[in-house]
LOMIFI-516137 format. One record per residue: x, y, z of N, C-alpha, C in turn; residue in one letter. Coordinates in steps of 0.2 Angstrom, whole numbers, plus 5000, padded with zeros to 4 digits. Layout:
<n.X=X n.Y=Y n.Z=Z ca.X=X ca.Y=Y ca.Z=Z c.X=X c.Y=Y c.Z=Z res=a>
...
***
This chain:
<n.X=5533 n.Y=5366 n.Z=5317 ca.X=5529 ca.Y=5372 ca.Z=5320 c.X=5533 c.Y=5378 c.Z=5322 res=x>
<n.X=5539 n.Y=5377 n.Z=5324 ca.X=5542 ca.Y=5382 ca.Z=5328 c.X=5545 c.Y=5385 c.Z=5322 res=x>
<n.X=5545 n.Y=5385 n.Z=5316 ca.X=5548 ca.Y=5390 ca.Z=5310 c.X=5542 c.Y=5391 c.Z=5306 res=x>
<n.X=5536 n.Y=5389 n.Z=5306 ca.X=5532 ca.Y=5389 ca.Z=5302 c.X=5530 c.Y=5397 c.Z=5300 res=x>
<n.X=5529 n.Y=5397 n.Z=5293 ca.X=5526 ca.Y=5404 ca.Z=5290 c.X=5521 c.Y=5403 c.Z=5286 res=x>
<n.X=5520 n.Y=5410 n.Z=5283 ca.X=5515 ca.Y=5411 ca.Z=5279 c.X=5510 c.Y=5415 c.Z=5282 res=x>
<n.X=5503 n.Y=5413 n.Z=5278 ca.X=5498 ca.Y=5417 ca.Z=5283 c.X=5492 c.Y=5412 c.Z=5288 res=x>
<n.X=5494 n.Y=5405 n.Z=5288 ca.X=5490 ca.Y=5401 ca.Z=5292 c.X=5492 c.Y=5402 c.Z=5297 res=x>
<n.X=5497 n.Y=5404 n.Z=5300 ca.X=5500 ca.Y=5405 ca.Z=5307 c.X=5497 c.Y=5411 c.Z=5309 res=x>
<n.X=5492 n.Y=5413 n.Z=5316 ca.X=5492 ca.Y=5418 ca.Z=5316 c.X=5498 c.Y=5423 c.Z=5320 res=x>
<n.X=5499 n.Y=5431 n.Z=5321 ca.X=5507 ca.Y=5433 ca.Z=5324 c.X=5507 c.Y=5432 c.Z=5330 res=x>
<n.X=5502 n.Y=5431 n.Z=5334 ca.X=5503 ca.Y=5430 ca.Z=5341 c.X=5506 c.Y=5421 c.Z=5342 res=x>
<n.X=5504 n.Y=5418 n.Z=5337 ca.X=5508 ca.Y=5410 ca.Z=5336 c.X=5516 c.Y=5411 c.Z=5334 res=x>
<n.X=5517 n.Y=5415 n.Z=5329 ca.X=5523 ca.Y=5415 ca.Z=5329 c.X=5527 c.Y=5418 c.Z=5331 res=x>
<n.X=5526 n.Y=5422 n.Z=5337 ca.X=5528 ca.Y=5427 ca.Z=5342 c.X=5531 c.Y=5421 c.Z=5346 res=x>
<n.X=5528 n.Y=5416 n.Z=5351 ca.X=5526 ca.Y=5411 ca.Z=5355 c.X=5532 c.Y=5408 c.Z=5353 res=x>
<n.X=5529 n.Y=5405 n.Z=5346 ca.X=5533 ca.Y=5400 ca.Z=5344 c.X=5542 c.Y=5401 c.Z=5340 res=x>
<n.X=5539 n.Y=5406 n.Z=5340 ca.X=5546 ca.Y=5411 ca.Z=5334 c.X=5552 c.Y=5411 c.Z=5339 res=x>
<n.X=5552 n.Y=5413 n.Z=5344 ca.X=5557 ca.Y=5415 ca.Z=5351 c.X=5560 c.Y=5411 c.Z=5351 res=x>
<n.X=5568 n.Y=5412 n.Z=5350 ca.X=5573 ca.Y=5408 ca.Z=5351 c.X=5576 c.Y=5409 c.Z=5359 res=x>
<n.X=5578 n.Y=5402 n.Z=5363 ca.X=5583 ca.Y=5406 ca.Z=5370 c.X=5586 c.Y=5408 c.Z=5365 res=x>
<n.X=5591 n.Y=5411 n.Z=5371 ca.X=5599 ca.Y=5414 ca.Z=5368 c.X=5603 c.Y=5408 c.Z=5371 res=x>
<n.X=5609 n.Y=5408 n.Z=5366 ca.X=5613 ca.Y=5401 ca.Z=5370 c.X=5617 c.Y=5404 c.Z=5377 res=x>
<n.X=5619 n.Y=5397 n.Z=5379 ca.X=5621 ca.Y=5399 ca.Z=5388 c.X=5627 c.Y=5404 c.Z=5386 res=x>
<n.X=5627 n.Y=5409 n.Z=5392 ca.X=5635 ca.Y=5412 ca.Z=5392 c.X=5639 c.Y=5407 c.Z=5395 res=x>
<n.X=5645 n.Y=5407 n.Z=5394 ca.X=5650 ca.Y=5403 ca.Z=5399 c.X=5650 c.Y=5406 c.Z=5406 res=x>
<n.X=5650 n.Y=5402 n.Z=5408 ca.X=5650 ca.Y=5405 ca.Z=5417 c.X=5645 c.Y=5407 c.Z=5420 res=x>
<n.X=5640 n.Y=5408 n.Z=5415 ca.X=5633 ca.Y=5412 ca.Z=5418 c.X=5631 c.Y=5409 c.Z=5424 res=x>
<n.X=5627 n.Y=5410 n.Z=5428 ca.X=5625 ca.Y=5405 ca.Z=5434 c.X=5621 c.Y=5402 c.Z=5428 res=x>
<n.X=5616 n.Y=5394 n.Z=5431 ca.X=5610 ca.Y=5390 ca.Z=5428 c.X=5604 c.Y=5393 c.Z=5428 res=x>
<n.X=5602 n.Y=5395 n.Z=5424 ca.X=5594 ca.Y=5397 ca.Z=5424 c.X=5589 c.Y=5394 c.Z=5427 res=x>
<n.X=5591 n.Y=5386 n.Z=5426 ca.X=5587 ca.Y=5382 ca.Z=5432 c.X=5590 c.Y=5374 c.Z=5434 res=x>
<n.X=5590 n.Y=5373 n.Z=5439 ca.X=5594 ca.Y=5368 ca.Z=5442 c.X=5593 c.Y=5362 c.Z=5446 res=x>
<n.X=5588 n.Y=5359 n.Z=5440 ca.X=5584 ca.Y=5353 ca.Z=5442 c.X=5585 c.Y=5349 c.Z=5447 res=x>
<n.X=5593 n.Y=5349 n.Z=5446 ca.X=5594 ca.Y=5344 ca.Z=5453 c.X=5595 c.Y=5348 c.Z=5460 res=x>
<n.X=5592 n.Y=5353 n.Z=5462 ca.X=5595 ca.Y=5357 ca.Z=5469 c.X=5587 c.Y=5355 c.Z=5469 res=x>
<n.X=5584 n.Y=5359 n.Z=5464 ca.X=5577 ca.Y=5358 ca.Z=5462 c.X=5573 c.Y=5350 c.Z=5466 res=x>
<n.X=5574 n.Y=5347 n.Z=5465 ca.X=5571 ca.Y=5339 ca.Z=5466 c.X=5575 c.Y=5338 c.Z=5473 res=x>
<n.X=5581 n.Y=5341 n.Z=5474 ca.X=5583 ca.Y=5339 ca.Z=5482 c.X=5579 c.Y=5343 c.Z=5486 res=x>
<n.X=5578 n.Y=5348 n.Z=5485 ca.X=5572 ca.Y=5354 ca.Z=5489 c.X=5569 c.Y=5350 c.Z=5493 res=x>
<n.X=5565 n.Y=5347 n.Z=5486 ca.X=5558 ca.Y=5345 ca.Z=5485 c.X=5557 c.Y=5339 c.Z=5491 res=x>
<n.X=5561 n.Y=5335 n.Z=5488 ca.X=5562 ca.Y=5326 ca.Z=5489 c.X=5564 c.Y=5327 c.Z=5496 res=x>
<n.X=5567 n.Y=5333 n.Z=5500 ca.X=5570 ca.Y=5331 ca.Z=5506 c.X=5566 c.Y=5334 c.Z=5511 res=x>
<n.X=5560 n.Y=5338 n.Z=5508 ca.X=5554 ca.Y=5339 ca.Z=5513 c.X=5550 c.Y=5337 c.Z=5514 res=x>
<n.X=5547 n.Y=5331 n.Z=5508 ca.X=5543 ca.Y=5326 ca.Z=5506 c.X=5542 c.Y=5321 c.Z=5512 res=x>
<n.X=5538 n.Y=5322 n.Z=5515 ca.X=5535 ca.Y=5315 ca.Z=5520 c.X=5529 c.Y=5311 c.Z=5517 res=x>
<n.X=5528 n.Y=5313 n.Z=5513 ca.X=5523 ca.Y=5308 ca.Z=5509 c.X=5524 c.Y=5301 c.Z=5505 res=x>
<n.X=5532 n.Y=5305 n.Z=5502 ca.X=5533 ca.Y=5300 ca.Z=5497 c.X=5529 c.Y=5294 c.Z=5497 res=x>
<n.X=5529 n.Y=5291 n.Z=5490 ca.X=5526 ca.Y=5286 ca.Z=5488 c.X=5532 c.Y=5283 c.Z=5485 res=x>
<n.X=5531 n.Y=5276 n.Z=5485 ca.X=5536 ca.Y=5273 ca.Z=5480 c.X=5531 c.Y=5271 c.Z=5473 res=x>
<n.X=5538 n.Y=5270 n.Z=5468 ca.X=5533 ca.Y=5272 ca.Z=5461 c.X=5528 c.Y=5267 c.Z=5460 res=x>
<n.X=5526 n.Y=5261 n.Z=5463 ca.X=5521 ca.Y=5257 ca.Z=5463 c.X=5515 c.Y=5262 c.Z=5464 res=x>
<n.X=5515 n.Y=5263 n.Z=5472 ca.X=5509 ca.Y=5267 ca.Z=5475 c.X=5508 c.Y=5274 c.Z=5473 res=x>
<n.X=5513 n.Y=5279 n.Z=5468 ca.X=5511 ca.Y=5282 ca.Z=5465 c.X=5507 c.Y=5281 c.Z=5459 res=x>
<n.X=5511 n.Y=5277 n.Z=5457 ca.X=5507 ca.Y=5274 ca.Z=5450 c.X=5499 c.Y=5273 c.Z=5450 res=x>
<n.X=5499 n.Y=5269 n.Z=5456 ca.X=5491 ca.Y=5266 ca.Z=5459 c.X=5487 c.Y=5273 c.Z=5460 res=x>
<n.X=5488 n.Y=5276 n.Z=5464 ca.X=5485 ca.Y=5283 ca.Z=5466 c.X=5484 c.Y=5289 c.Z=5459 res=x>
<n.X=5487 n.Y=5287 n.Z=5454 ca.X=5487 ca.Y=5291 ca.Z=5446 c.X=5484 c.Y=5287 c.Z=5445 res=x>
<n.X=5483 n.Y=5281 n.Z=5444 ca.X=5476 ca.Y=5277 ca.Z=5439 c.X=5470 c.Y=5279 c.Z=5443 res=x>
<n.X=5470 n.Y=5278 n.Z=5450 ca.X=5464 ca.Y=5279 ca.Z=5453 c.X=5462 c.Y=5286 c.Z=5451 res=x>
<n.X=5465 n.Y=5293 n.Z=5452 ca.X=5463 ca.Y=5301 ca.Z=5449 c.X=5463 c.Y=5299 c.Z=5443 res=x>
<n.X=5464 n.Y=5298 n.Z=5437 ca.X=5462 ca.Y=5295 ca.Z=5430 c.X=5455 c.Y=5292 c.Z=5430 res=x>
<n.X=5454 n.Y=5288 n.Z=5435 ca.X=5449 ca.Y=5285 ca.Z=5435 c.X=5442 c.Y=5288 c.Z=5436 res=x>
<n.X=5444 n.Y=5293 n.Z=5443 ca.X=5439 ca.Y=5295 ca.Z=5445 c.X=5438 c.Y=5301 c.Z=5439 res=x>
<n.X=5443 n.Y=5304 n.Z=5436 ca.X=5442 ca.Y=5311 ca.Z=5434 c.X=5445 c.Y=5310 c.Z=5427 res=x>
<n.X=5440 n.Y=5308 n.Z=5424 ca.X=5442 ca.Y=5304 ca.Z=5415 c.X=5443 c.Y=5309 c.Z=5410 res=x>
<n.X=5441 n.Y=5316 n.Z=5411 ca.X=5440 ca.Y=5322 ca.Z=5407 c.X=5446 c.Y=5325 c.Z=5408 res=x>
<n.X=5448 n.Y=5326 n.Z=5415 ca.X=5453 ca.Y=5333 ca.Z=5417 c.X=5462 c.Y=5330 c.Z=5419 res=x>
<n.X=5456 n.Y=5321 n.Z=5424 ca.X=5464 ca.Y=5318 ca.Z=5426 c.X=5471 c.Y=5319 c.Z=5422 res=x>
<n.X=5472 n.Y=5318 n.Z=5416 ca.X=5477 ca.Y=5318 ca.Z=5414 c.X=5481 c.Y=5325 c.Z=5413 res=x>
<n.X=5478 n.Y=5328 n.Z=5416 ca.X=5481 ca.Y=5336 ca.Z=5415 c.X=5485 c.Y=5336 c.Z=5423 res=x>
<n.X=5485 n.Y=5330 n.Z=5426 ca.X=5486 ca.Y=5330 ca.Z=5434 c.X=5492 c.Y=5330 c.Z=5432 res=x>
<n.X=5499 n.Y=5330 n.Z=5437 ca.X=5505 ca.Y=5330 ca.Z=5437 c.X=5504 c.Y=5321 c.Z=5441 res=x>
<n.X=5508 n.Y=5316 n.Z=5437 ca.X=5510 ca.Y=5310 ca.Z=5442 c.X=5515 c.Y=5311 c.Z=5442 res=x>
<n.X=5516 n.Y=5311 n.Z=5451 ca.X=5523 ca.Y=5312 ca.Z=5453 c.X=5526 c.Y=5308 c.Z=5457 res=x>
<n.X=5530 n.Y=5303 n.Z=5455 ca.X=5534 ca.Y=5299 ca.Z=5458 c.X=5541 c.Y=5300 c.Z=5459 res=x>
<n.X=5542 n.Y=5307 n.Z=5460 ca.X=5551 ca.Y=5310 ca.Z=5456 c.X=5555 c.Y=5307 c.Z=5462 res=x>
<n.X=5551 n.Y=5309 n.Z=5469 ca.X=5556 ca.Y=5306 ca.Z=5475 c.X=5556 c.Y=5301 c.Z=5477 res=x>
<n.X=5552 n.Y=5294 n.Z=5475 ca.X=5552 ca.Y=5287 ca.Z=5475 c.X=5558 c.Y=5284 c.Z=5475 res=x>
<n.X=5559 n.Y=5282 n.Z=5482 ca.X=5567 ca.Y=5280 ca.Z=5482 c.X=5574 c.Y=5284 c.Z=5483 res=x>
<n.X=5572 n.Y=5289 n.Z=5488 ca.X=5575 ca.Y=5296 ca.Z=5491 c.X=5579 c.Y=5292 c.Z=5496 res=x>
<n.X=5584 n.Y=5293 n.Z=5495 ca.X=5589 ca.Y=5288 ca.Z=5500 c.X=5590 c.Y=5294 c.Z=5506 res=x>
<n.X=5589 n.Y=5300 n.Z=5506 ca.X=5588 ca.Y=5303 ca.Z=5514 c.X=5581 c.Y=5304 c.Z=5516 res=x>
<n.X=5581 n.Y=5304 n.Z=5524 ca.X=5577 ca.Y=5306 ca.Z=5525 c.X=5573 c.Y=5311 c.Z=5526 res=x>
<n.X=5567 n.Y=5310 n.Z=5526 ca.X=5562 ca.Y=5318 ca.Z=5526 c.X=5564 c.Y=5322 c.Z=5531 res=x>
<n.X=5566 n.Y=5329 n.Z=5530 ca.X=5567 ca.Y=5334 ca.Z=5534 c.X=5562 c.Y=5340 c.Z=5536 res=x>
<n.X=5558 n.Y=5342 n.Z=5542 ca.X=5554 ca.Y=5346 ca.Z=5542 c.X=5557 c.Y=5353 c.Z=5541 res=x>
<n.X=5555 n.Y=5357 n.Z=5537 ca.X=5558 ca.Y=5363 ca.Z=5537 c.X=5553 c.Y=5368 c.Z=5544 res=x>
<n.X=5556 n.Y=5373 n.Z=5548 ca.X=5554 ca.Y=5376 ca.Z=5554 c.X=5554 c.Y=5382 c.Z=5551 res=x>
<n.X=5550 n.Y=5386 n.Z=5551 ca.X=5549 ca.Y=5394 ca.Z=5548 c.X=5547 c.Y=5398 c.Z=5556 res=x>
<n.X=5549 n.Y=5404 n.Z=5555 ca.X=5550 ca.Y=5410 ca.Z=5560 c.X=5553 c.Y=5416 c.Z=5558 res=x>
<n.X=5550 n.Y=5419 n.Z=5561 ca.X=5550 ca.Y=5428 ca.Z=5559 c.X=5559 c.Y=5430 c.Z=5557 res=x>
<n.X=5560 n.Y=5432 n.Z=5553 ca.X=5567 ca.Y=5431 ca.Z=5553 c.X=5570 c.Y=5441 c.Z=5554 res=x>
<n.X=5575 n.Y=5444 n.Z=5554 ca.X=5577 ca.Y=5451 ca.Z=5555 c.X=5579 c.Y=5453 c.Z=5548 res=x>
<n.X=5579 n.Y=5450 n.Z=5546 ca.X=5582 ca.Y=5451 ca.Z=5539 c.X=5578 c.Y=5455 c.Z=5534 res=x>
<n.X=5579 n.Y=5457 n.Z=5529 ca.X=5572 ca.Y=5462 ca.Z=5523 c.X=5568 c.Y=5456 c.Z=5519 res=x>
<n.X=5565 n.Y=5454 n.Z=5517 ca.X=5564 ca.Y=5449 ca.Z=5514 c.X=5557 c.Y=5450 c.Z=5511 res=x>
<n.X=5559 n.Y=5448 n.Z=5505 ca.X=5553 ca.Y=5449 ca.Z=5498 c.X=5550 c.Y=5445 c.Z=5494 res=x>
<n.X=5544 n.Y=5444 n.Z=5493 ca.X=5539 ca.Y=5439 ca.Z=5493 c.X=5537 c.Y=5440 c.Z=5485 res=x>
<n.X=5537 n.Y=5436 n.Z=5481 ca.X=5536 ca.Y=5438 ca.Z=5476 c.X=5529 c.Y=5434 c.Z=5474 res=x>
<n.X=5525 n.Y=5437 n.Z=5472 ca.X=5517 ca.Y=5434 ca.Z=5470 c.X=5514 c.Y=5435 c.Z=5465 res=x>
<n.X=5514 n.Y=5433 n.Z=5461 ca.X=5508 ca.Y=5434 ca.Z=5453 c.X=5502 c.Y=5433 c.Z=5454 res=x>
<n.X=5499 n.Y=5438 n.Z=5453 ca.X=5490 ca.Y=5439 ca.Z=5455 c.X=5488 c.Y=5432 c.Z=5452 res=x>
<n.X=5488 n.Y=5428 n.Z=5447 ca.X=5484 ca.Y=5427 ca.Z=5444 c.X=5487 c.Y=5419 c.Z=5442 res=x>
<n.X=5493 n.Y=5418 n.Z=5444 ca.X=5497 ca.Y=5410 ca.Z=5442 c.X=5494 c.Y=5407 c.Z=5446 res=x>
<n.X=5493 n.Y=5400 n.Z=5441 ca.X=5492 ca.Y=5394 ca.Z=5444 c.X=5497 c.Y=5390 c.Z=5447 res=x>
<n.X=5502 n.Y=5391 n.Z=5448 ca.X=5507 ca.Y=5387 ca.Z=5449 c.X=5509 c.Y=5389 c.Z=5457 res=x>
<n.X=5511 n.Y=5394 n.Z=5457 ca.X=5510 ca.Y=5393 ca.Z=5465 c.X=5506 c.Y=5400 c.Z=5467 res=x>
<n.X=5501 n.Y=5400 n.Z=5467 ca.X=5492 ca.Y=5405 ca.Z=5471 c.X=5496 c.Y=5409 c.Z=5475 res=x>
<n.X=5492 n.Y=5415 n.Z=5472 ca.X=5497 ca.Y=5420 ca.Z=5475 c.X=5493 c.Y=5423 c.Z=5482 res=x>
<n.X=5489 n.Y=5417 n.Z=5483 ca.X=5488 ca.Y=5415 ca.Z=5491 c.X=5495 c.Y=5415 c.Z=5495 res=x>
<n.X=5496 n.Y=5409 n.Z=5493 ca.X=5501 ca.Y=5405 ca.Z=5494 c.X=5507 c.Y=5412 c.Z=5498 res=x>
<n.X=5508 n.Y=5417 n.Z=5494 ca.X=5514 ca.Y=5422 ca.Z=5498 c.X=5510 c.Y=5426 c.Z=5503 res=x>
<n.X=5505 n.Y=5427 n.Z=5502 ca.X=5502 ca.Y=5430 ca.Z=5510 c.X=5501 c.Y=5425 c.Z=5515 res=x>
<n.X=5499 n.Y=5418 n.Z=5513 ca.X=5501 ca.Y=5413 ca.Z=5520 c.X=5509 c.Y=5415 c.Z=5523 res=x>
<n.X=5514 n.Y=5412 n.Z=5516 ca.X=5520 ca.Y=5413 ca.Z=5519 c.X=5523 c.Y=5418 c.Z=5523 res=x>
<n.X=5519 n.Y=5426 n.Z=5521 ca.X=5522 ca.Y=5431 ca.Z=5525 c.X=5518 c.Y=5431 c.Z=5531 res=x>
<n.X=5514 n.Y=5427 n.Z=5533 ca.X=5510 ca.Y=5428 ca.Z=5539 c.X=5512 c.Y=5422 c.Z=5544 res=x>
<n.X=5517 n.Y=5418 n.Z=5542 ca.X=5522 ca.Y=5412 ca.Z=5545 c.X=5528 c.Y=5416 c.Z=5545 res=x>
<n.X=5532 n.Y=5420 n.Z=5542 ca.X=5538 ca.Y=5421 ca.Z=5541 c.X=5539 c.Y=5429 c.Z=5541 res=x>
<n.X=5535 n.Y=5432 n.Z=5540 ca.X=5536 ca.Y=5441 ca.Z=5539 c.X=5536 c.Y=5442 c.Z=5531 res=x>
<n.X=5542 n.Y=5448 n.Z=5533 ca.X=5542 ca.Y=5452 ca.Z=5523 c.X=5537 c.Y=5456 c.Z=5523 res=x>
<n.X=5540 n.Y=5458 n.Z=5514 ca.X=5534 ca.Y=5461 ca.Z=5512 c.X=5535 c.Y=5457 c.Z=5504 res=x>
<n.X=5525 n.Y=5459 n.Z=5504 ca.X=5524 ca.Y=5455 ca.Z=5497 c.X=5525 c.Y=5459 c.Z=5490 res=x>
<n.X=5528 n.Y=5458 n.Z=5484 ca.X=5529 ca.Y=5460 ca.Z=5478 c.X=5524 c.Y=5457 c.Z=5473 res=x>
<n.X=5517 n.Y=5461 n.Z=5471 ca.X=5513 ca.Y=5458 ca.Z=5467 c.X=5516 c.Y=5459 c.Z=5460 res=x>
<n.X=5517 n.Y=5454 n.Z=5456 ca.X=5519 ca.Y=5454 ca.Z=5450 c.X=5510 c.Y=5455 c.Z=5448 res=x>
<n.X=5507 n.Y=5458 n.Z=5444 ca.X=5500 ca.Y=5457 ca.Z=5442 c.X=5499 c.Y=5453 c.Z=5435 res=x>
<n.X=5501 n.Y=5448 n.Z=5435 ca.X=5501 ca.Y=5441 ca.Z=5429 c.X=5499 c.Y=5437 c.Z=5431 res=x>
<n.X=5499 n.Y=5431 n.Z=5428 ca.X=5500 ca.Y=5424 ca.Z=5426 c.X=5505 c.Y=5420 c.Z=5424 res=x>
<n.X=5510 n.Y=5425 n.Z=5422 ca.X=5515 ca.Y=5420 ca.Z=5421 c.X=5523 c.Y=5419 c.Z=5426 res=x>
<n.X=5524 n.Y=5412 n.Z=5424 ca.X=5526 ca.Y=5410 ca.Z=5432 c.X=5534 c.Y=5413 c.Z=5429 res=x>
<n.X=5537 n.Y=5419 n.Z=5434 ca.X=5545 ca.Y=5418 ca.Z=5434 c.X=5545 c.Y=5425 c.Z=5426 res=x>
<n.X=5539 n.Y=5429 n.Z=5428 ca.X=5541 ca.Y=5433 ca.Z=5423 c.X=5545 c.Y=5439 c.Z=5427 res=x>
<n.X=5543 n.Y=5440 n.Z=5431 ca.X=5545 ca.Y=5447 ca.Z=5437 c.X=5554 c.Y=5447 c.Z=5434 res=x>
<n.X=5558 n.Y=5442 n.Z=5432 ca.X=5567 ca.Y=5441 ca.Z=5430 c.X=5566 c.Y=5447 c.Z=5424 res=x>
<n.X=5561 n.Y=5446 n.Z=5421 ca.X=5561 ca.Y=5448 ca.Z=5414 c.X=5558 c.Y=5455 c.Z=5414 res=x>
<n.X=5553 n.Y=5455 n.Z=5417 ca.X=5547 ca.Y=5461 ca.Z=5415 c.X=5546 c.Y=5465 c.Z=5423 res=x>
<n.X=5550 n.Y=5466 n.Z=5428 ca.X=5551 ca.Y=5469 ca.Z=5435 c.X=5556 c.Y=5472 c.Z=5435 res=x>
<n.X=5564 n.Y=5469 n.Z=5431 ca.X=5568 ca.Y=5468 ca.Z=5433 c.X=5571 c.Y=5473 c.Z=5434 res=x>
<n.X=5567 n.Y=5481 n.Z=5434 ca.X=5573 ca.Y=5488 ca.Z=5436 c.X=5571 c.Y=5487 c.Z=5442 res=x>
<n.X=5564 n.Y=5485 n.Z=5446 ca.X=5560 ca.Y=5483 ca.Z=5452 c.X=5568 c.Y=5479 c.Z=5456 res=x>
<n.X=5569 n.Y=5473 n.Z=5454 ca.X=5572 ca.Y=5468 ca.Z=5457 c.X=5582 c.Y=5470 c.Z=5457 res=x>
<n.X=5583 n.Y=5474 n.Z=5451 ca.X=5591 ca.Y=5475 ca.Z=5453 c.X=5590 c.Y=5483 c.Z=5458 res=x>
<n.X=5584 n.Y=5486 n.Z=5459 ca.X=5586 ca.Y=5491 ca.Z=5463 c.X=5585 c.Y=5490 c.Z=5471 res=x>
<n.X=5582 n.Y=5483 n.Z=5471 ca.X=5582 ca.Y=5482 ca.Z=5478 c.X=5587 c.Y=5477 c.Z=5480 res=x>
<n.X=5593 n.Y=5474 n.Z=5476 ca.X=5596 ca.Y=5473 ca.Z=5477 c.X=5603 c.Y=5478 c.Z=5479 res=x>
<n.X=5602 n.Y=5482 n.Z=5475 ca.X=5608 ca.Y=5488 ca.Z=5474 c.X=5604 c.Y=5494 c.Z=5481 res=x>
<n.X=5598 n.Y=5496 n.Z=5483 ca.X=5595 ca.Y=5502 ca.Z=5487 c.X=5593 c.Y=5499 c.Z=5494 res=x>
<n.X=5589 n.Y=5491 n.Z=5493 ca.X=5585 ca.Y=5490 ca.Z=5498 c.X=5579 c.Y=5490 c.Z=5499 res=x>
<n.X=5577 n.Y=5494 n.Z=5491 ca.X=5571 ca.Y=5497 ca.Z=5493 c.X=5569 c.Y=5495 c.Z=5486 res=x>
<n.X=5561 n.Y=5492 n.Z=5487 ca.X=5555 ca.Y=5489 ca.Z=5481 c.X=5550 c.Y=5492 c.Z=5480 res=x>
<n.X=5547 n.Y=5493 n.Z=5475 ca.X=5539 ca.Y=5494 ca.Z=5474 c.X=5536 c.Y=5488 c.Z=5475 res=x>
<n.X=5530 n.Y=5491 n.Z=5477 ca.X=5525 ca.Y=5485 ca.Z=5479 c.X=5524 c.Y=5482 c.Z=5473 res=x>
<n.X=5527 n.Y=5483 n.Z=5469 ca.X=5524 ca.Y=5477 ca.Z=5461 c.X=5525 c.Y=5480 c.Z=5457 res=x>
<n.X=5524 n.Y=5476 n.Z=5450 ca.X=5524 ca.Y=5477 ca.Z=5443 c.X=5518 c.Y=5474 c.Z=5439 res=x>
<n.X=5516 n.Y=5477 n.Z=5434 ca.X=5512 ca.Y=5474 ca.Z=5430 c.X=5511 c.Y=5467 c.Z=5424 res=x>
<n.X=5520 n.Y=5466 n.Z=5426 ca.X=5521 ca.Y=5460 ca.Z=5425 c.X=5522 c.Y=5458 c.Z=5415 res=x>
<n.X=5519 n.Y=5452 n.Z=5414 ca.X=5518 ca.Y=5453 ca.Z=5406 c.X=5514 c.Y=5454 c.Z=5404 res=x>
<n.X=5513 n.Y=5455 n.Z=5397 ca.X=5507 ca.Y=5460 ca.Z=5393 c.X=5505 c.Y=5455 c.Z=5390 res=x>
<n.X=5499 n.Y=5455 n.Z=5388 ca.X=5494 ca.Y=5448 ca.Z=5385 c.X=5498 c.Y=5452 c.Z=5378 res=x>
<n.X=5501 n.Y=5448 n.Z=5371 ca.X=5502 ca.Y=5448 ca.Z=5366 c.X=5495 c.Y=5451 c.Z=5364 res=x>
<n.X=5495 n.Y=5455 n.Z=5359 ca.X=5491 ca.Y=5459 ca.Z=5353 c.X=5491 c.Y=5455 c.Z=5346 res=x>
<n.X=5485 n.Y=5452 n.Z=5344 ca.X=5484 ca.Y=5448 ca.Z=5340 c.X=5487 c.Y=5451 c.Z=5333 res=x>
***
C-alpha cells in the first residue's frame, strides 16, 4: 500500500501514504521516548489494574459497546509498576509558561489546556487543528521565537486539510 501507484490510488492517499520519515540524525534528541513516556504515566496511575482486571474490565466495554468498544484503548501498560503512585501537586508557578491546544484533537480536548491554565496559570497557544503534535511542524517560526524572544502568538492555523 505504502508505494502503491497508478490511478486507483487517489493523491491525497498517496500523499499520506507516500511520506517517508527522514532517517534518525546521529545525536539528534528522540522524537519520542516511550519509556520516560510510560514512566510519566505509570507513576501517577492510582488506578492501576493488574492485567487480569484490566482484561476483565475490556471484555466488560466490548461487551457493553459491541459497535465502537473496540476502538477503546485496553490498557494494561502499568500492571505490575514496581513504584508507587505519586500524586502530582500543581500551583501557580513564576515562570512564562505555554499551553499548547488544538482546537479540534481528540487526543487531548483542548479543554483539557484551559482547565490546566486555570490550575497552574500561562497562557494558552491555540494550534486551530486536529492533528496531535503538529504545532513542531506547522507553528514552528511561533515556537523557536518564543524560545529565542519570549514572546508567542496566540496560535497558528496549524495543518491544512490536503487537497484532493
Amino acid at each position: 500500500m505504502r508505494d502503491a501507484s497508478g490511478s486507483t490510488a487517489p493523491p491525497a492517499v498517496k500523499q499520506l501514504f507516500g511520506a517517508r520519515q527522514p532517517a534518525p540524525v546521529p545525536g539528534a534528541t528522540e522524537w519520542v521516548n516511550m519509556t520516560m513516556n510510560r514512566a510519566v504515566k505509570c507513576n501517577e496511575d492510582h488506578s492501576r489494574l493488574s492485567f487480569s482486571a484490566a482484561w476483565k474490565a475490556y471484555q466488560k466495554l466490548l461487551k457493553s459497546n459491541p459497535v465502537t468498544g473496540r476502538a477503546s484503548y485496553f490498557g494494561a501498560g502499568c500492571a505490575g509498576w514496581p513504584l508507587p503512585a505519586q500524586t502530582t501537586r500543581l500551583r501557580h508557578g513564576e515562570g512564562s509558561l505555554v499551553l499548547a491546544g488544538h482546537r479540534y484533537e481528540f487526543m487531548s480536548a483542548y479543554e483539557y489546556a484551559a482547565r490546566m491554565q486555570a490550575e497552574i496559570g500561562g497562557r494558552i497557544y491555540t494550534v486551530d487543528d486536529d492533528a496531535h503534535s503538529s504545532a513542531l511542524r506547522e507553528c514552528a517560526a511561533d515556537l523557536v521565537a518564543y524560545f529565542t524572544t519570549g514572546r508567542i502568538d496566540p496560535g497558528c492555523p496549524g495543518a491544512r486539510v490536503p487537497t484532493p
